[in-house]
C-alpha positions in Angstrom: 89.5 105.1 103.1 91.6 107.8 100.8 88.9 110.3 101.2 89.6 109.7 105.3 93.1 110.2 104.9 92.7 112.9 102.9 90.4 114.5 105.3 92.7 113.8 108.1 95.8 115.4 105.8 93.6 118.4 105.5 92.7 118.8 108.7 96.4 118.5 110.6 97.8 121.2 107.7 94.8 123.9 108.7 95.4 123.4 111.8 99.2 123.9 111.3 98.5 126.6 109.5 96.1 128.2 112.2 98.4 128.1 114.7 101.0 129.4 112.9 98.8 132.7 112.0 97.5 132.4 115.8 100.6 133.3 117.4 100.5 136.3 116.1 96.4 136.6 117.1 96.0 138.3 120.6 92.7 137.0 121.3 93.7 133.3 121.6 89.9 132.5 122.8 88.5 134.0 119.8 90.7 132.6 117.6 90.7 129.3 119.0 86.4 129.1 118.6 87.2 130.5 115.3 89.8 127.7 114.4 87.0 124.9 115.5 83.8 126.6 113.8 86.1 126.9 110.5 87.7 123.1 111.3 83.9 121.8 111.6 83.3 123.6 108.2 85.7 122.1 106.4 84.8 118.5 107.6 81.0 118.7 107.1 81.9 120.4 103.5 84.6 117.3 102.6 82.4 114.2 104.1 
C-alpha cells in the first residue's frame, strides 16, 4: 500500500510541476503528449 501512495504522491507533484513549467510552453498539445509519455514512464519505472 506505501509504495501506491507513494506512487500516487509522485505522480500529483510531476504533474504539479508540469503544469507549472507548461504555462510557459506554447505548444500545449505537445507538451501535454509529452506530460503523459513521461507520466507513463515514471509509473512503469516505480511499479
Amino acid at each position: 500500500i506505501s509504495k501506491y501512495i507513494m506512487k500516487n504522491k509522485l505522480l500529483r507533484s510531476l504533474m504539479e510541476a508540469e503544469e507549472e513549467v507548461g504555462e510557459e510552453i506554447p505548444q500545449e498539445a505537445m507538451a501535454e503528449e509529452d506530460r503523459t509519455k513521461r507520466i507513463l514512464n515514471v509509473t512503469s519505472v516505480i511499479s
